[in-house]
PAFI-126575 format. One line per field, with one value per atom (N, C-alpha, C, CB): residue number from 1; residue in three letters; atom name; x, y, z. Coordinates in nm, 4 decimals, padded with zeros to 6 digits. Glycine has a CB too. Example, Ala and Ser with C-alpha at 12.3 -4.5 7.8 and 13.67 -1.06 7.14 Angstrom:
BEGIN
num <- 1	1	1	1	2	2	2	2
residuo <- ala	ala	ala	ala	ser	ser	ser	ser
atomo <- N	CA	C	CB	N	CA	C	CB
u <- 01.3190	01.2300	01.3200	01.1308	01.2850	01.3670	01.2900	01.4084
v <- -00.5690	-00.4500	-00.3300	-00.4473	-00.2250	-00.1060	00.0030	-00.0598
w <- 00.7800	00.7800	00.7800	00.9046	00.7080	00.7140	00.7870	00.5725
# end
This chain:
BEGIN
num <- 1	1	1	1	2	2	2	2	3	3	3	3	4	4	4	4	5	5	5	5	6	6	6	6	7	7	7	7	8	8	8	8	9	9	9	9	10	10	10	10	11	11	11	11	12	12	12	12	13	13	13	13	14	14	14	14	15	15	15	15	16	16	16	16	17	17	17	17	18	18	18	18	19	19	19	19	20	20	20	20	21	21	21	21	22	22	22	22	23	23	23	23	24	24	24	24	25	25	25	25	26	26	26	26	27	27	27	27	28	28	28	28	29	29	29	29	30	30	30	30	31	31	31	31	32	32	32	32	33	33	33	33	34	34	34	34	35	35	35	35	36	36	36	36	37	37	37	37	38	38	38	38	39	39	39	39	40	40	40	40	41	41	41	41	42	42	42	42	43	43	43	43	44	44	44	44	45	45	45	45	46	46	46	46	47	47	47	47	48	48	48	48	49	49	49	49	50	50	50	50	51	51	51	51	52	52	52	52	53	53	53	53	54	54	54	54	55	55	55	55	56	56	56	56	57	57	57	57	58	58	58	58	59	59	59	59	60	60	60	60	61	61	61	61	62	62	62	62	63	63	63	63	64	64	64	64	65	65	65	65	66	66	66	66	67	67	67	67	68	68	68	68	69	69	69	69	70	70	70	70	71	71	71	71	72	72	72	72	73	73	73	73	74	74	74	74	75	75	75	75	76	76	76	76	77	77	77	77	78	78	78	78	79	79	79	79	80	80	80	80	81	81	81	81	82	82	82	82	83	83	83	83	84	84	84	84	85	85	85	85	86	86	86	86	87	87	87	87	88	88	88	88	89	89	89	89	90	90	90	90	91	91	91	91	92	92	92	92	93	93	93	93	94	94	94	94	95	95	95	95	96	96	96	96	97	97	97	97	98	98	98	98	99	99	99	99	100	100	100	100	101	101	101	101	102	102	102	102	103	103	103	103	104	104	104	104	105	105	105	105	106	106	106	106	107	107	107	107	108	108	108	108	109	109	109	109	110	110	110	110
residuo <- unk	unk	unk	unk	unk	unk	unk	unk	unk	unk	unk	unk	unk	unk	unk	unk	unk	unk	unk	unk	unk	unk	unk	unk	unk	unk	unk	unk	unk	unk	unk	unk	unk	unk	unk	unk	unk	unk	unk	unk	unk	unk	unk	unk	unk	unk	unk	unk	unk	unk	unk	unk	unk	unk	unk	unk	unk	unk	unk	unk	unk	unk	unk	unk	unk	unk	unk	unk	unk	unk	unk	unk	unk	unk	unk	unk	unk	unk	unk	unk	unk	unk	unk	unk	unk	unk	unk	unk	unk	unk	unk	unk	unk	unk	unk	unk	unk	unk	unk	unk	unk	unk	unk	unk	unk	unk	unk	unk	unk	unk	unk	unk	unk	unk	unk	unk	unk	unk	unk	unk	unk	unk	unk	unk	unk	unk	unk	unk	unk	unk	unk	unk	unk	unk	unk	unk	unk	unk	unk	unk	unk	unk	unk	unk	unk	unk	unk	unk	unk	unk	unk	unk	unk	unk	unk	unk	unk	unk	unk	unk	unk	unk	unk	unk	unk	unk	unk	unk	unk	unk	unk	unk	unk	unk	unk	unk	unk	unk	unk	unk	unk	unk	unk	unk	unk	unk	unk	unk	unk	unk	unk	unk	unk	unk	unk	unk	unk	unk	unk	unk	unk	unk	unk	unk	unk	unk	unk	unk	unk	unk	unk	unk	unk	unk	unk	unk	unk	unk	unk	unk	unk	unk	unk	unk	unk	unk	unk	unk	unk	unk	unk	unk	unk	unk	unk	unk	unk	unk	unk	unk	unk	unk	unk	unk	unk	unk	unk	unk	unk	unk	unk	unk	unk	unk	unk	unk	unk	unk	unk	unk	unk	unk	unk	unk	unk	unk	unk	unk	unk	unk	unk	unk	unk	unk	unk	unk	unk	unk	unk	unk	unk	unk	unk	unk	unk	unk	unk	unk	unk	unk	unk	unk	unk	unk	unk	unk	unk	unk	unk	unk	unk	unk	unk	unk	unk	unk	unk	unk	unk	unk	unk	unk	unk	unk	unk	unk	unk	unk	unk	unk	unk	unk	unk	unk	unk	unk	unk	unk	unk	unk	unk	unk	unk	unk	unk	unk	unk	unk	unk	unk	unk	unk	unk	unk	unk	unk	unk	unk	unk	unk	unk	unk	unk	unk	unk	unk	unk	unk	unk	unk	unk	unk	unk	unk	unk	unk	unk	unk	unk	unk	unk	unk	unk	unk	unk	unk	unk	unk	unk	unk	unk	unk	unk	unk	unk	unk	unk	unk	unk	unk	unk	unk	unk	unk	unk	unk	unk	unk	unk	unk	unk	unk	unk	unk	unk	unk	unk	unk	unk	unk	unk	unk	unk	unk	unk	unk	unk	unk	unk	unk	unk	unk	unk	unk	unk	unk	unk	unk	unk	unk	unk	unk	unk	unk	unk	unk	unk	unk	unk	unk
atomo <- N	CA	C	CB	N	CA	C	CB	N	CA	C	CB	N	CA	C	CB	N	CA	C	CB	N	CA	C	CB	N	CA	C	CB	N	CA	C	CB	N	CA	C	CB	N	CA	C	CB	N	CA	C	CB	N	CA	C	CB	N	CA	C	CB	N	CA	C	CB	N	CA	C	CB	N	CA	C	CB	N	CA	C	CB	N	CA	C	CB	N	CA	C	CB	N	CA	C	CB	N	CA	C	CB	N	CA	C	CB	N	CA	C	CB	N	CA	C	CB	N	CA	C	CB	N	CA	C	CB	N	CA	C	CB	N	CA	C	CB	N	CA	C	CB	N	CA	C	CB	N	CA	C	CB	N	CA	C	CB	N	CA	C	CB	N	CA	C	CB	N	CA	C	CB	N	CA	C	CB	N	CA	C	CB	N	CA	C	CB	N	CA	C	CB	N	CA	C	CB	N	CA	C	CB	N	CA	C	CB	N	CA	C	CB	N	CA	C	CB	N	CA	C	CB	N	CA	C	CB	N	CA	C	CB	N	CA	C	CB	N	CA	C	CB	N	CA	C	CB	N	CA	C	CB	N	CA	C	CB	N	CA	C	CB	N	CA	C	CB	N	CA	C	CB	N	CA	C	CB	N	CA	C	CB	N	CA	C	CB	N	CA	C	CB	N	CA	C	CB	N	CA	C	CB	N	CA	C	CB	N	CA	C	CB	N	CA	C	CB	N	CA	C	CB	N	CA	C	CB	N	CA	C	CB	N	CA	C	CB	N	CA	C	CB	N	CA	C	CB	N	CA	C	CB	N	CA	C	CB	N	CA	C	CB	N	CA	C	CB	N	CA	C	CB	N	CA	C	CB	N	CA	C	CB	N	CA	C	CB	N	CA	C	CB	N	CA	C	CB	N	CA	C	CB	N	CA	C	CB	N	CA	C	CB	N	CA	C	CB	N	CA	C	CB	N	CA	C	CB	N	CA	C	CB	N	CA	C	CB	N	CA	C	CB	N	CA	C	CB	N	CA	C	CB	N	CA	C	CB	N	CA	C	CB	N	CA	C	CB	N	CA	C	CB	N	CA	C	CB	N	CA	C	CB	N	CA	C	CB	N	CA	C	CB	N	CA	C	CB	N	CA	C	CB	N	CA	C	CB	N	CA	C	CB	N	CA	C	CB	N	CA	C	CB	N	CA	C	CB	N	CA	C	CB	N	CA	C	CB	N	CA	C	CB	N	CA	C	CB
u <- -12.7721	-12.8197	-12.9445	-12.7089	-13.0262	-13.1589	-13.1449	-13.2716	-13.2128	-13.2384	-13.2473	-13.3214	-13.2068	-13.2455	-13.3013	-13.1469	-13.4615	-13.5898	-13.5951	-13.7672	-13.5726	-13.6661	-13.7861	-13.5692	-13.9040	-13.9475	-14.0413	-13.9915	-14.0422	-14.0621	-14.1936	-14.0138	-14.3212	-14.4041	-14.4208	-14.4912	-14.3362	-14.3091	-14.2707	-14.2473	-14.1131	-14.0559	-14.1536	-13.8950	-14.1974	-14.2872	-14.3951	-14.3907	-14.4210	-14.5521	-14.4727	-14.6382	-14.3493	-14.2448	-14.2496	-13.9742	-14.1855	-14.1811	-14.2885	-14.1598	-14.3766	-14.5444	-14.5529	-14.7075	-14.5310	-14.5667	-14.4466	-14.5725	-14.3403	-14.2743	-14.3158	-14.1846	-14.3116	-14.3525	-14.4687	-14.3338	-14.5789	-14.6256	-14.6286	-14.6154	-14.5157	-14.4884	-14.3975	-14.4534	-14.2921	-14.2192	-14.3260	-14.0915	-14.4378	-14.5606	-14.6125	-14.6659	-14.5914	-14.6875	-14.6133	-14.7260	-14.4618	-14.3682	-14.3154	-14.2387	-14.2654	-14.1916	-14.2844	-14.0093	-14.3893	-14.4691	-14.4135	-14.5445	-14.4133	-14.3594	-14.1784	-14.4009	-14.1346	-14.0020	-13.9127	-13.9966	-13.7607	-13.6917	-13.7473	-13.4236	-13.7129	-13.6774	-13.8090	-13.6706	-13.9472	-14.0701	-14.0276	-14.1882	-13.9282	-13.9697	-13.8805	-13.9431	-13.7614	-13.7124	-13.7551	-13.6159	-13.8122	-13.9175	-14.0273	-13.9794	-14.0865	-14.1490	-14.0773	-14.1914	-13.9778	-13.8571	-13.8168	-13.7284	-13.8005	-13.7461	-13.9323	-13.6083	-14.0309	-14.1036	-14.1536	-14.2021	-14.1012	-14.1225	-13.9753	-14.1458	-13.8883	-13.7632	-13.8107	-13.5835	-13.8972	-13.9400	-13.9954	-14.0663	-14.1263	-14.2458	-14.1529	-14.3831	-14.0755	-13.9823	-13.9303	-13.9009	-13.8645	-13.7805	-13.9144	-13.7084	-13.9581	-14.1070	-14.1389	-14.2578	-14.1899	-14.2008	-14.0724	-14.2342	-13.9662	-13.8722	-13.8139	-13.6643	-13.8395	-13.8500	-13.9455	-13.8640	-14.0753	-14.1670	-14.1487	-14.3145	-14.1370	-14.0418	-13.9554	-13.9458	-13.8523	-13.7445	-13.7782	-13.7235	-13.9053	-13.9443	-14.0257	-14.0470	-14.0821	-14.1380	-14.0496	-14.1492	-14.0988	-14.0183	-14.0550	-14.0170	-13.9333	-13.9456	-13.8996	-13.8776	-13.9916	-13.9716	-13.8891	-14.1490	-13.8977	-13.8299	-13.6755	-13.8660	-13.6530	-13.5001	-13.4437	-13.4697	-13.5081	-13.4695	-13.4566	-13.5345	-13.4981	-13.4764	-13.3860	-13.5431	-13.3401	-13.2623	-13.1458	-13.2995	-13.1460	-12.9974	-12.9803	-12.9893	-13.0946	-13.0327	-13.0008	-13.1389	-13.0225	-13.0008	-12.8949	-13.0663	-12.8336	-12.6807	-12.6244	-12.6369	-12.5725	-12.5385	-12.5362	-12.6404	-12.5743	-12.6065	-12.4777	-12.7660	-12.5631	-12.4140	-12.2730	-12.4054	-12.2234	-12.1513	-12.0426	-12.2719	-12.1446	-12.0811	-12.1324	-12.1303	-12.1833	-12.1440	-12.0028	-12.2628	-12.0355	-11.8717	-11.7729	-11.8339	-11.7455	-11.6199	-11.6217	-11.5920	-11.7047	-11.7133	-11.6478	-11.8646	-11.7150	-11.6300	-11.5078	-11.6896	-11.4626	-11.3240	-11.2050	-11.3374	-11.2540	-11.1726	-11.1043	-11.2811	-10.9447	-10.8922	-10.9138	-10.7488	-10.8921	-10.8703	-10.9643	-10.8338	-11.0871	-11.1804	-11.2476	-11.2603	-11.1850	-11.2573	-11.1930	-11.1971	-11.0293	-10.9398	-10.9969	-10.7998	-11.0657	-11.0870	-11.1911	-11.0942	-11.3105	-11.4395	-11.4198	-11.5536	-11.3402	-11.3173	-11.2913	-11.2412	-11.2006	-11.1763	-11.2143	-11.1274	-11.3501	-11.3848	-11.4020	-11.3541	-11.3304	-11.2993	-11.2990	-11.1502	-11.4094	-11.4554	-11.4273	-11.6312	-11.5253	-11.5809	-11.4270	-11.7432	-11.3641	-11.2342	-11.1415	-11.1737	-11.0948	-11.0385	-11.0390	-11.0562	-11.2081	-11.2216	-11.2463	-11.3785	-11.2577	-11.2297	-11.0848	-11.2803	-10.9876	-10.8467	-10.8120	-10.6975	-10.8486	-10.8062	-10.8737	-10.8860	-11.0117	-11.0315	-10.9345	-11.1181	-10.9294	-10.8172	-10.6919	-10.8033	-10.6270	-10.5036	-10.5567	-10.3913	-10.6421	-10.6135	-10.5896	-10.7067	-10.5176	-10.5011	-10.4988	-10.3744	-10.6606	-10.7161	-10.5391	-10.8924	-10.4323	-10.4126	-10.3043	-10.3949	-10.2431	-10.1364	-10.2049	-10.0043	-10.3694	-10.4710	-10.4258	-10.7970	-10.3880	-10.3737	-10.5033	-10.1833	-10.6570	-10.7112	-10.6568	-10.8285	-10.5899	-10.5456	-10.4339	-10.4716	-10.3548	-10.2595	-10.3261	-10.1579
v <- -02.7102	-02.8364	-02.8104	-02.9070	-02.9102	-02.9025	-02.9735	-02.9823	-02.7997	-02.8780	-03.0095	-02.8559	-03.1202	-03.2095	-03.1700	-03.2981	-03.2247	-03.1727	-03.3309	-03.0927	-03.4050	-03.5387	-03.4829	-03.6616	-03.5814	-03.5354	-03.6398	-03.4241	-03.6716	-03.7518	-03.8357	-03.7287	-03.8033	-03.8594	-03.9275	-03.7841	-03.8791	-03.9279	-04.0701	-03.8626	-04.0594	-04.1853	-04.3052	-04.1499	-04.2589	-04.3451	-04.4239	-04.2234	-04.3221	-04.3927	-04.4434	-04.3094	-04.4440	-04.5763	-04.7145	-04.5047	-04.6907	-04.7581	-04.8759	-04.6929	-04.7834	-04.8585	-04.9508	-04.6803	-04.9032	-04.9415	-05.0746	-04.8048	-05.0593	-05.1885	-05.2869	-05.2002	-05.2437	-05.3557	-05.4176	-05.3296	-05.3651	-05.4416	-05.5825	-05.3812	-05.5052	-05.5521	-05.6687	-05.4654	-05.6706	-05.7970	-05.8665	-05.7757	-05.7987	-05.9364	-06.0091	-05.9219	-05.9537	-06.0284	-06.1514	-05.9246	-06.0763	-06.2088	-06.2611	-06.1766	-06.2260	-06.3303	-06.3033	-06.2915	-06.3840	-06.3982	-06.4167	-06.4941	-06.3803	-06.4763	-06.4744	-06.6095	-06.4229	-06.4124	-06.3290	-06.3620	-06.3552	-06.2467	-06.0835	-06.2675	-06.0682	-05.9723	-05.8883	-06.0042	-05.9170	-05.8716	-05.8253	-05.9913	-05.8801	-05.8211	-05.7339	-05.9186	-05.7307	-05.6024	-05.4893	-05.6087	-05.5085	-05.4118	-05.3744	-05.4473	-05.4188	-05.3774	-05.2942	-05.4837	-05.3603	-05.2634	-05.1256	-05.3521	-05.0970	-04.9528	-04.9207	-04.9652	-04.9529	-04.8556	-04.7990	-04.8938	-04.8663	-04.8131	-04.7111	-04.9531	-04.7460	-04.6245	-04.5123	-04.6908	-04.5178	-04.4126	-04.3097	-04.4696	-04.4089	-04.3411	-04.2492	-04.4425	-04.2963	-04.2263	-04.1128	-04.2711	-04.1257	-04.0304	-03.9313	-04.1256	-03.9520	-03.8511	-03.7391	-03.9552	-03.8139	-03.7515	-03.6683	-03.8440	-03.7313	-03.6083	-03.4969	-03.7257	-03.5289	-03.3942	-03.2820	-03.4317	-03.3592	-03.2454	-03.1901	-03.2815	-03.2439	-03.2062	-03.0591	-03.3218	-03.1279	-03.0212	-02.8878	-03.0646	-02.9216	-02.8007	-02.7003	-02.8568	-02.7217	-02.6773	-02.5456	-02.7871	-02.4069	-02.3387	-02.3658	-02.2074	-02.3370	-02.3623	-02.2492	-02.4793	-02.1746	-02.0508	-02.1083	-01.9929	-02.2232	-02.2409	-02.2284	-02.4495	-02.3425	-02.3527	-02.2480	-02.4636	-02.1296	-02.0109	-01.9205	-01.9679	-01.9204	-01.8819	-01.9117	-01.8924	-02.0314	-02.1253	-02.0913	-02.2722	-02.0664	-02.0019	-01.9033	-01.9734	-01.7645	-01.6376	-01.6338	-01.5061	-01.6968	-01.7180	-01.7592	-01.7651	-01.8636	-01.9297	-01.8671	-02.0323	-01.7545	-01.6780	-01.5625	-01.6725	-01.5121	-01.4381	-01.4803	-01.4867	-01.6070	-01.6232	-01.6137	-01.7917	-01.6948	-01.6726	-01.5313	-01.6433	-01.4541	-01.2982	-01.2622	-01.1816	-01.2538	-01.2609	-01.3256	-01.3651	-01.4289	-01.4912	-01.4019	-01.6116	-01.4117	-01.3318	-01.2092	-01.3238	-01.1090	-00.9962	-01.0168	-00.9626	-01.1009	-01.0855	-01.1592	-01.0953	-01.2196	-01.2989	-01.2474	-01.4199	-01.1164	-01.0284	-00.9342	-00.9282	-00.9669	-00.8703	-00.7333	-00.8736	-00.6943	-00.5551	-00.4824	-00.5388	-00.5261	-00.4524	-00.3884	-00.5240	-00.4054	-00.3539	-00.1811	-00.4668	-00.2000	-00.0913	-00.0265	-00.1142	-00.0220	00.0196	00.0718	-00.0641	00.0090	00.0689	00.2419	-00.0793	00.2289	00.3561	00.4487	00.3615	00.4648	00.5054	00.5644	00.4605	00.5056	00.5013	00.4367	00.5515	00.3277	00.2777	00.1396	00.3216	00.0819	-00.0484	-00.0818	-00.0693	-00.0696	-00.1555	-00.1236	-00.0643	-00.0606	-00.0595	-00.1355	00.0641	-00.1910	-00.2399	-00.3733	-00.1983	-00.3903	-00.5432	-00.6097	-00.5740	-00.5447	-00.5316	-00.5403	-00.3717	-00.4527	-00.5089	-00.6473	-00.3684	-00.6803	-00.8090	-00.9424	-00.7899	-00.9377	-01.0040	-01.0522	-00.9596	-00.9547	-00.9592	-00.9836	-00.8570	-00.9529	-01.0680	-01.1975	-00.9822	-01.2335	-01.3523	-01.4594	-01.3842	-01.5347	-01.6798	-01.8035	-01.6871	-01.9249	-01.9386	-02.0540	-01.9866	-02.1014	-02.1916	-02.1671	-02.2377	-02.0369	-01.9947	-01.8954	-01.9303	-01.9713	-01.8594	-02.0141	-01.8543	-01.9691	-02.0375	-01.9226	-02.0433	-01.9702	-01.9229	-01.9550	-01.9530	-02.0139	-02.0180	-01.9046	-02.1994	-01.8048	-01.7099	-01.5905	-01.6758
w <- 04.1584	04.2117	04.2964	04.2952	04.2811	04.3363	04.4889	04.2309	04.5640	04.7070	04.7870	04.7294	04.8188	04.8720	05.0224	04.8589	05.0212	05.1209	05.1718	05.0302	05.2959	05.3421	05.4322	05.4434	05.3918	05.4764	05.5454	05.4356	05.6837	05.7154	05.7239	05.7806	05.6714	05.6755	05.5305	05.7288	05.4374	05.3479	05.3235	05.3218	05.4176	05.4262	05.5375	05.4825	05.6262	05.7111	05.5680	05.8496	05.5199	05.3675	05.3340	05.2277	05.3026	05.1630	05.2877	05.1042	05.3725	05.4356	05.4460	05.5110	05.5074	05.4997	05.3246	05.5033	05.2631	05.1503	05.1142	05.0513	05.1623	05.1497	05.1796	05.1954	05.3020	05.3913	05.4087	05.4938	05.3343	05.2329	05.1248	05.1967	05.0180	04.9411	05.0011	04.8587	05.1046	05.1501	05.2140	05.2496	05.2796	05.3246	05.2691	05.3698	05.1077	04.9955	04.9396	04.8609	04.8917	04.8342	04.9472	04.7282	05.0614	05.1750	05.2940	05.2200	05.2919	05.3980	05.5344	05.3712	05.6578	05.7445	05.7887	05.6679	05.7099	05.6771	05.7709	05.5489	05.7955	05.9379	05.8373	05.9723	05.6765	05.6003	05.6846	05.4205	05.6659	05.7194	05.8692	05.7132	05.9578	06.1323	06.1040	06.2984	05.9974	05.9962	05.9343	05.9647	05.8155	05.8077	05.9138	05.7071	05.9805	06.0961	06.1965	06.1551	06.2533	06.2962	06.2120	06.2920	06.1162	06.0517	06.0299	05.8601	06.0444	06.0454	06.1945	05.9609	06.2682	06.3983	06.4266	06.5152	06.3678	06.3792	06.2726	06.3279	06.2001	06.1052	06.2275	05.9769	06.2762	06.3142	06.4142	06.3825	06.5352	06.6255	06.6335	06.6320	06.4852	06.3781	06.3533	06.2077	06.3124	06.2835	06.3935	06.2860	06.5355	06.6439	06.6725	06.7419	06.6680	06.7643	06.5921	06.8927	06.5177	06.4215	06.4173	06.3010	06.4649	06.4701	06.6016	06.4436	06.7338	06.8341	06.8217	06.8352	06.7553	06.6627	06.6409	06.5172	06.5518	06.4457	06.5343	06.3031	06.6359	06.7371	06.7730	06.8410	06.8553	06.9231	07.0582	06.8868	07.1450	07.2779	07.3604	07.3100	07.3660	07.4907	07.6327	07.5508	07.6356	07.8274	07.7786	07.9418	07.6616	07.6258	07.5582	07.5454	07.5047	07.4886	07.5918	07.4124	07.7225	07.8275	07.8807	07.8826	07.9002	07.9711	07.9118	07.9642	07.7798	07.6904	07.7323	07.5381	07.7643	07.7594	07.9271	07.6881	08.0382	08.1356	08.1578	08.1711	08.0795	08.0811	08.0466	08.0233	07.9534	07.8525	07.9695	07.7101	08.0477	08.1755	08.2687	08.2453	08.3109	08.4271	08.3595	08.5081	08.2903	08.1723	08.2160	08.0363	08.1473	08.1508	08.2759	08.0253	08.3700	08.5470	08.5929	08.6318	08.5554	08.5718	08.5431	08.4756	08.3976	08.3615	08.4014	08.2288	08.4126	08.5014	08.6538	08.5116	08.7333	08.8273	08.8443	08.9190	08.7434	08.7430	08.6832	08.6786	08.5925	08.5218	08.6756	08.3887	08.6578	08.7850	08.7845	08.8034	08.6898	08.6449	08.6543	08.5289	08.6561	08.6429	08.7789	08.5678	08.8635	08.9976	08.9942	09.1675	08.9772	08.9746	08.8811	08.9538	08.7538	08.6369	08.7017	08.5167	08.7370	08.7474	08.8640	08.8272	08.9188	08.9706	08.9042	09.0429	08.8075	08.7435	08.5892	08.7732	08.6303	08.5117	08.3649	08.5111	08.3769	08.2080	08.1931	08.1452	08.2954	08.3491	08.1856	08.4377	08.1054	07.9427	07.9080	07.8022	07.8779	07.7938	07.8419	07.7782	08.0007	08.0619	08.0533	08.1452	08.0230	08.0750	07.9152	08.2078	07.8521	07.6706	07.6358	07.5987	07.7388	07.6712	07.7735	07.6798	07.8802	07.9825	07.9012	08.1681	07.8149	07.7391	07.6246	07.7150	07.5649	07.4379	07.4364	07.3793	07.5685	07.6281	07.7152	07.7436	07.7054	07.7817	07.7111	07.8646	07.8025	07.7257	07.8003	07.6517	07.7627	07.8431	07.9041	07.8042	07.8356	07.8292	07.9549	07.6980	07.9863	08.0835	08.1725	08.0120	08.1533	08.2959	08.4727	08.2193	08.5671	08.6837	08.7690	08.7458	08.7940	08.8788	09.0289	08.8506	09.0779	09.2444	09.2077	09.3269	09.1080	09.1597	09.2041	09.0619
# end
């Protein structure tokens, strides 16, 4: 099966081009302000796709930053791992306290 591609400046031109064609046979008509309406939801649609398609260095930051605290968090919320890190075997410790937990019978006030 063949790709289905939209692409939006495409549909903004059909659009355009209808609405047209309803100005010609129903002059004046509600059918015409709604066509006017979906080509202004085209044009909209247009902008926040190319928006989209854009890369954004801040919100890729902003991920690997969240993604940061994140695992800050669970680092220092993992019990085990303080006793472990003395000992040596911090990553294996806090690798098996991961792999038992369960978020659903976790009580943080015990």
């Amino acid at each position: 099966m063949a790709e289905l591609q939209l692409e939006s400046w495409r549909i903004v031109e059909t659009v355009q081009q209808l609405l047209l064609r309803i100005d010609d046979r129903f002059p004046g008509s509600g059918l015409y302000r709604i066509g006017v309406r979906l080509l202004e939801v085209a044009r909209e649609t247009e902008s926040i796709v190319e928006w989209i398609g854009k890369t954004h260095p801040w919100l890729r930051g902003l991920s690997i930053i969240g993604i940061g605290c994140i695992v800050v968090v669970a680092l220092a919320e993992t019990p085990a791992l303080p006793n472990a890190r003395r000992r040596g075997r911090a990553l294996r410790t806090w690798i098996a306290v991961v792999g038992t937990f369960k978020p659903w019978t976790w009580n943080p006030s015990a």
